[in-house]
C-alpha positions in Angstrom: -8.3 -13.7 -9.5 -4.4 -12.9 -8.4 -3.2 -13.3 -11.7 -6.5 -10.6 -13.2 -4.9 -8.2 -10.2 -1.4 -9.2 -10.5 -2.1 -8.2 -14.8 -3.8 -5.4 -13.9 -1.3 -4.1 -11.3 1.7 -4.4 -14.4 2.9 -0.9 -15.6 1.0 1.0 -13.2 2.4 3.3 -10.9 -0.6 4.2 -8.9 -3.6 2.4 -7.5 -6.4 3.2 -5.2 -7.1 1.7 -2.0 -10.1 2.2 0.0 -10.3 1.6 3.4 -12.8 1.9 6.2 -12.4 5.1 8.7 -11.4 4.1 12.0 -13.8 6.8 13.6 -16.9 7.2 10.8 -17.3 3.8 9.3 -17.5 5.0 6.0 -15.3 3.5 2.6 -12.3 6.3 1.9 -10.7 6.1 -1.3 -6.7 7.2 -1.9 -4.5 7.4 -4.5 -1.0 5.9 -3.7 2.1 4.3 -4.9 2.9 0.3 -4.6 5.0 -1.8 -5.5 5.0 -5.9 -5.8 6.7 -8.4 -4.7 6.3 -12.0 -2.4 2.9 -12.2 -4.5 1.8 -9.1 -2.8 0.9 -5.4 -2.9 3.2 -3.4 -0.8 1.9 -0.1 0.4 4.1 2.8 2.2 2.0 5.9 3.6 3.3 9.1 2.9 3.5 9.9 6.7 4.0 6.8 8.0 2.1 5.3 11.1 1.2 9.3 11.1 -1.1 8.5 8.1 -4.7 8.6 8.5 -4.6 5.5 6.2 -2.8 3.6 7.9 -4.5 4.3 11.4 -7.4 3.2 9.6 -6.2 -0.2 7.9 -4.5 -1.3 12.1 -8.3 -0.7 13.1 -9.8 -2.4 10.3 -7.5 -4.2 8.2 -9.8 -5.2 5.4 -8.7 -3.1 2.3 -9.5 -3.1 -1.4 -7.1 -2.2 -4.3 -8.0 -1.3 -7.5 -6.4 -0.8 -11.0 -7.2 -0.4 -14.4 -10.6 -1.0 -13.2 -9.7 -4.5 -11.4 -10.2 -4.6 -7.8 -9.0 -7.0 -4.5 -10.3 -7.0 -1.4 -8.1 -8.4 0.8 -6.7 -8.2 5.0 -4.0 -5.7 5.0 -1.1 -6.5 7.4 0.7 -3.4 8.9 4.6 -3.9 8.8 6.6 -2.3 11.3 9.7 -4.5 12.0 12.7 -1.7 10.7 14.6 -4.4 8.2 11.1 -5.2 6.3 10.1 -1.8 6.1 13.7 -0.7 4.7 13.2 -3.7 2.3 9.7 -2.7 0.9 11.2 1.3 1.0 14.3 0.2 -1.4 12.1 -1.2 -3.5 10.2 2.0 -4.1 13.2 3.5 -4.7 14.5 1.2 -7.6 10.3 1.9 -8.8 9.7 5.6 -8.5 13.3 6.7 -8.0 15.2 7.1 -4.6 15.3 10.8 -5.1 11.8 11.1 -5.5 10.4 8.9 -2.8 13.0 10.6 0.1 11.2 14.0 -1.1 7.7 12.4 -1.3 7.9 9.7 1.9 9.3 11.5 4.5 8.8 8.8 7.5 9.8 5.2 6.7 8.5 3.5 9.9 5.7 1.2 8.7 4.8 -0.7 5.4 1.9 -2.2 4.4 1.4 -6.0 2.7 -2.0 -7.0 0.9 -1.6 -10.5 -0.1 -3.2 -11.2 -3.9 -3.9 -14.4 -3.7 
């Protein structure tokens, strides 16, 4: 199954993730960037530990990812130590562009890692 996500995942610059709302229950589905590395799915909200996503993944971490029609459901862990989160934020830049993700990401406090295997 990792290596159908990890092939799905290749050349693709945005996935959905759905996650469960912290106050309603229900599945909520956003588009977002990722990036891979450590055999894993790296995830930075646009507004941080501000993101509504994100408040919802620390309640509930279960998570599912889906490209190209291929789809993971896996426990998200929220990242919040400074030297990862730099780490996973460099490597968005070197994906998307540094210029780019300052303008789009403007709070770099927490990550996000969804193991694929």
């Amino acid at each position: 199954m990792a290596n159908a996500v990890w092939d799905a995942l290749d050349g693709v610059r945005e996935v959905e993730i759905t996650v469960t709302g912290r106050r309603t229950g229900r599945q909520i589905t956003h588009p977002v960037w990722f990036v891979l590395d450590e055999d894993s799915v790296f995830l930075v909200p646009v507004t941080g530990s501000d993101s509504q996503w994100y408040k919802n993944v620390r309640q509930t971490p279960m998570i599912e990812v889906t490209a190209n029609g291929t789809a993971l459901s896996s426990s998200a862990t929220p990242i919040t130590e400074a030297d990862r989160v730099n780490h996973v934020v460099e490597l968005f830049k070197a994906k998307y562009g540094a210029d780019t993700v300052e303008r789009s990401y403007p709070k770099h406090d927490v990550a996000v890692q969804v193991p694929l295997g």
